[in-house]
N, C-alpha and C positions, 0 to 999 in steps of 0.2 A: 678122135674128134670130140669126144665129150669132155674129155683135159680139156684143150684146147679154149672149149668153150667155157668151161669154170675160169679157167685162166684169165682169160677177158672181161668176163664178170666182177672176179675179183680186182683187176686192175684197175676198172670202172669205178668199184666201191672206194677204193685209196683215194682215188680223184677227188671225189665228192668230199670224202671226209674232210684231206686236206683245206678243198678249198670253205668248208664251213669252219676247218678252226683260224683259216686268214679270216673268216669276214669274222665273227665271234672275238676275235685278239680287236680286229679295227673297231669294233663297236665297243668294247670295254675301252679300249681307250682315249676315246671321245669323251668329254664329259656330261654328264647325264644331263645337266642343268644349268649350261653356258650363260652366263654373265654379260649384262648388255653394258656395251663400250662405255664407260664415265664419257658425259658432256659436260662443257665448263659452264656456270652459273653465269646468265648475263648479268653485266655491272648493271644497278639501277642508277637510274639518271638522278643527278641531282635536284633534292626539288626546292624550284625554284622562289628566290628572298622577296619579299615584299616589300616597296619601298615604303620607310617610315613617314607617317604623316605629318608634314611640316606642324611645326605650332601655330597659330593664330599669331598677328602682330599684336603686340601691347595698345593699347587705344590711351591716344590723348590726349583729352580737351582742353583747351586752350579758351581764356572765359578774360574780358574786360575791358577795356577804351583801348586808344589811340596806341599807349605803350606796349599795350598785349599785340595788339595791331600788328605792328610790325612801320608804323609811321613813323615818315622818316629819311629811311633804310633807304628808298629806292624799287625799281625794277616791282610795281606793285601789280596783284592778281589782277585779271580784269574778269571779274563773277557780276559785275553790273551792280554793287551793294553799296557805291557810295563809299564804303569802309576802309581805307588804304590800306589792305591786308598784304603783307609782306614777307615774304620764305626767310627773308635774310633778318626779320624782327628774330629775337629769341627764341619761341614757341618753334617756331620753322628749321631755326638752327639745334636748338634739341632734337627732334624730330630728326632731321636728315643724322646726325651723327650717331644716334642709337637705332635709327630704322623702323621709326614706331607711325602707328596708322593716327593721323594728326586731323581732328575736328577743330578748326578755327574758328570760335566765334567767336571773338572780339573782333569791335568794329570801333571806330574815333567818333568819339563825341559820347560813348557811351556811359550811362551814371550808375548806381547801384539798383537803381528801378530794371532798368535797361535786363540789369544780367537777371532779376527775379522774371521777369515780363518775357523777356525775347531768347535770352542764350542758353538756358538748361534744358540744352537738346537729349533726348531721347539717350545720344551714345553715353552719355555722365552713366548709366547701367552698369556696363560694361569697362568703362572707363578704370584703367591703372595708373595714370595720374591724371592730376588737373592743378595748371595756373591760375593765376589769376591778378588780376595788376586791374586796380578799381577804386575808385574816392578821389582823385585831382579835380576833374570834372563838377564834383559833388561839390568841391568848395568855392570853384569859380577861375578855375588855373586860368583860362585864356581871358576872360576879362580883365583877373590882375595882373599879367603879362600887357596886354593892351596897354593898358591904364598907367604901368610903371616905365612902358619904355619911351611916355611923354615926358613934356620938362618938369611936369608939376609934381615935387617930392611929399607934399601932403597928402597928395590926392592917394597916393601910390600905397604911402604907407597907412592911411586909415581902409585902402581896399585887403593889403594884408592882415590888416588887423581883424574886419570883420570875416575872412575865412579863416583866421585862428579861432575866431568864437563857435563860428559853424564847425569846426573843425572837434572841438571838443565838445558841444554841448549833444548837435545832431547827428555827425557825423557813424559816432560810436553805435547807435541803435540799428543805422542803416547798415553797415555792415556788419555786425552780428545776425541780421535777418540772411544777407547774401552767405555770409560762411555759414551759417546751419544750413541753407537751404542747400547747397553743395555737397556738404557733409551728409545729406540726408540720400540725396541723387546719386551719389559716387560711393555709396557706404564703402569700397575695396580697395579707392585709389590713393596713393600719396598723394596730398594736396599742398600746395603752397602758394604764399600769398606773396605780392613784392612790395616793396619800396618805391621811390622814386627819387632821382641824385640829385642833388645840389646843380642846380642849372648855372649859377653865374660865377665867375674867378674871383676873391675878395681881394686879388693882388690888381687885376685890371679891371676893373668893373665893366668899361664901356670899349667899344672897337669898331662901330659901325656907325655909318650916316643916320640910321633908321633908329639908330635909340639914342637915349640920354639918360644911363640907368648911371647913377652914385653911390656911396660907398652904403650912405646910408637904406638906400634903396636893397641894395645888395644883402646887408646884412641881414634885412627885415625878409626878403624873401628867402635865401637859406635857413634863417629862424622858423620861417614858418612852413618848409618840408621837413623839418626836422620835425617839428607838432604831430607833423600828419604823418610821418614814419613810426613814431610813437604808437599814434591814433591805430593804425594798421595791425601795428607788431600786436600791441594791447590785444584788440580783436580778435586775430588769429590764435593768440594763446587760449583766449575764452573760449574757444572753437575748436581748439584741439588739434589746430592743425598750424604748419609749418610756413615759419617765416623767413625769406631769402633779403637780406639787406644788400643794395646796388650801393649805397651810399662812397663806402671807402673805395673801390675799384674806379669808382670815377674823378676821387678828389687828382687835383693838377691833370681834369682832363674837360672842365668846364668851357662855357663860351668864353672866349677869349682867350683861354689858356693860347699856349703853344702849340699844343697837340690837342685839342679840341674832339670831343665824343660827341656833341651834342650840337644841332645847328642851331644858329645867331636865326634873328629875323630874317626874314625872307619875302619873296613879290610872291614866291611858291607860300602861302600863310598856313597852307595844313601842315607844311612840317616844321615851321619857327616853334626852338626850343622843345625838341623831339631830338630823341638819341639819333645820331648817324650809322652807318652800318658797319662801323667799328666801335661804336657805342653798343652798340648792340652784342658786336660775335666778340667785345674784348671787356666789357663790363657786364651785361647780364646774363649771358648764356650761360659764362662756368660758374657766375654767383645761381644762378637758378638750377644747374644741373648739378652742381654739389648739393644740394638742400633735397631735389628733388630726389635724387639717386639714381638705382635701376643698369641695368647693363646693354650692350649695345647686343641687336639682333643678329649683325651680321646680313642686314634685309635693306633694301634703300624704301625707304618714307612713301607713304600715300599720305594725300593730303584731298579735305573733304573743306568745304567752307559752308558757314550759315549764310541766312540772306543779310535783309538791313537789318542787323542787332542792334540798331542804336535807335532811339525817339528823336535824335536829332543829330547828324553825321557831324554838322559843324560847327558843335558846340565846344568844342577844342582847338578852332581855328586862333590863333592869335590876330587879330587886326591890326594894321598900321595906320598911330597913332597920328589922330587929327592937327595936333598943337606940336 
């Protein structure tokens, strides 16, 4: 009985042992310090671009009478200023082709007082160019037009005579005041100053009911835009700024011509002997945008207008002659 019982005992203790070196083998073979599973790194979002801030449009004032105007042309602003301000004048036509923010203040009838006194608007600051087409007016364009498309060739030619004297004596002072004064308002902008073209054909002088202009009449006013293109160019070099001559783009495109830029007289009197609106977009836009320079924005044109820039709208009107 007591065998028996040791027996049992000892069979008990084998048991035990065994199973403590199972569980002792499974825990050494565990590892002590298990490794937590890699997770993958979230992608970061891309962060996002900002769109780049357009540039500002180029600013460009546009300064002088009737020819800066846009009169003429047709299809005119209605701002209530009396002024026959026109998209399709060259100032307008620059403008839309380059995409630049466009301050119009020339208005017809305007003289060089006009542009000191009423047009050196505020934008000339900021201003990257500036026109300017200014002195016809000054010397008496629409009375000797008047004057010359009667039959009287005396009367015609001593009225060009005395705005060639005005042309040279006073002329000169008046606009040296207006191009400093420009120059002083726009110190950043290319500036340039214009011309104005040979109005009559020296092969046909005359073509209409409404006038009786002669050869010698003809010659004597061609002569005397030629003075006052002079007078201009002169000025603008003492001033230091740029001069666009219309002169050659228009020759074989005068009244009477064949192909005419420029209207004859008319019952419409604000635009008798004013560019047409191929006068305009084929003689002064690419003479005034090669001088002017600058590149196109790729932006379409805003367009701002003065009020009445002129002391007197219609002192550029031509009238139809009495005689």
């Amino acid at each position: 009985m007591i065998r028996r019982g040791v027996r049992g005992i000892a069979a008990a203790l084998t048991t035990v042992v065994v199973a403590m070196s199972i569980t002792i083998a499974g825990a050494e073979a565990a590892p002590k310090n298990p490794k937590p599973t890699p997770t993958a790194e979230p992608t970061p979002s891309p962060s996002p671009t900002a769109s780049p801030t357009p540039a500002p449009q180029p600013m460009y004032v546009a300064l002088g009478d009737s020819y800066a105007a846009g009169t003429g042309a047709g299809s005119y602003l209605q701002d209530s200023s009396g002024c026959y301000r026109s998209l399709k004048g060259y100032p307008g036509l620059v403008a839309t082709e380059k995409g630049y923010a466009l301050n119009l203040q020339a208005c017809s009838g305007a003289v060089t007082a006009d542009v000191l006194d009423k047009q050196l608007t505020s934008s000339l600051t900021d201003a990257s160019y500036v026109t300017i087409t200014i002195g016809g007016n000054d010397v008496g364009f629409a009375s000797i037009m008047t004057t010359c498309m009667g039959s009287n060739e005396a009367a015609c030619l001593s009225a060009v005579q005395t705005a060639v004297e005005v042309t040279k004596t006073d002329l000169p002072s008046r606009l040296d005041a207006v191009f400093s004064a420009v120059k002083t308002e726009a110190p950043s902008a290319a500036i340039v100053a214009t011309n104005y073209p040979h109005l009559l054909s020296p092969v046909k002088p005359d073509c209409s009911w409404l006038t009786a202009f002669t050869k010698n009449e003809v010659t004597a006013i061609n002569s005397g835009a030629d003075t006052l293109s002079d007078t201009i160019s002169a000025a603008a070099g003492r001033a230091g700024i740029r001069f666009a001559d219309v002169r050659e783009p228009f020759t074989g495109h005068a009244v009477c011509d064949s192909s005419s830029w420029i209207n004859n007289a008319s019952l419409a009197t604000y635009q008798s002997f004013h560019p047409n609106a191929t006068g305009y977009a084929s003689g002064y836009k690419p003479t005034v945008a090669g001088v002017l320079g600058g590149t196109a924005t790729g932006t379409a044109a805003t367009v701002t207008t003065g009020g009445t820039t002129s002391s007197d709208t219609t002192r550029g009107m031509v009238k139809l002659p009495k005689d």
